[in-house]
N, C-alpha and C positions, 0 to 999 in steps of 0.2 A: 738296684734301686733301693729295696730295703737297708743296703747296708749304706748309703747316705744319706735314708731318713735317721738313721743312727748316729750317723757323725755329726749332722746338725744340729739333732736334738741332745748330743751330749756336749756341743760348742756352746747353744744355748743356754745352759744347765752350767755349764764353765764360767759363761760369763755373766750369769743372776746369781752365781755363786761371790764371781769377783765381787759386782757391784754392792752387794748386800757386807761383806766381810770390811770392806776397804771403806773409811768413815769421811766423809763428806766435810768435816770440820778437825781442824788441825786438834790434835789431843790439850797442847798449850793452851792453860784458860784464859792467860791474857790474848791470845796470836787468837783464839776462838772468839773470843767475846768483842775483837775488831770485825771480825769476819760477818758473827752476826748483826753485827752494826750495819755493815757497808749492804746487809743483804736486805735488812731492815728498809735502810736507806731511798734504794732502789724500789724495792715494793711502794713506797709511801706513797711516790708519786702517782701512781695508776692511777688513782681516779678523777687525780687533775688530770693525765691526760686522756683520758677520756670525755670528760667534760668537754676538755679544749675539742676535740675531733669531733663531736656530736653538737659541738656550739651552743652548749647549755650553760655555758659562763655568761652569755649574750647579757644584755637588758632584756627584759620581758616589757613589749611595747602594750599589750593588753591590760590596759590600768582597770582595777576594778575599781575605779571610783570618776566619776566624770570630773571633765577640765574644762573650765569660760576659756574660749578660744578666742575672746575679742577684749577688747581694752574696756576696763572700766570705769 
């Protein structure tokens, strides 16, 4: 038992070792600087879509100002 709490915790340790070493963005500044464009890109949207999903783009029918509803 203890010696596969060992081999776990040193696969763990292997693989936050990977993640952290190996760079998420291409070393090229040009090949990088598309990258964080397209990542830019994608983020931008969030809180249109949000909006859209919580239907806070709507009209707001609650006018704070009264309306003649009749011809005059």
């Amino acid at each position: 038992m203890k010696m596969r709490s060992r081999l776990m915790a040193g696969m763990l340790l292997a693989c936050a070792a990977m993640g952290c070493a190996m760079p998420i963005w291409s070393p090229n500044p040009d090949v990088r600087a598309r990258q964080l464009i397209y990542q830019s890109e994608s983020l931008r949207h969030i809180p249109e879509i949000w909006e859209r999903i919580w239907m806070l783009d709507q009209p707001d029918h609650a006018t704070p100002y009264r309306v003649h509803g009749g011809v005059i």
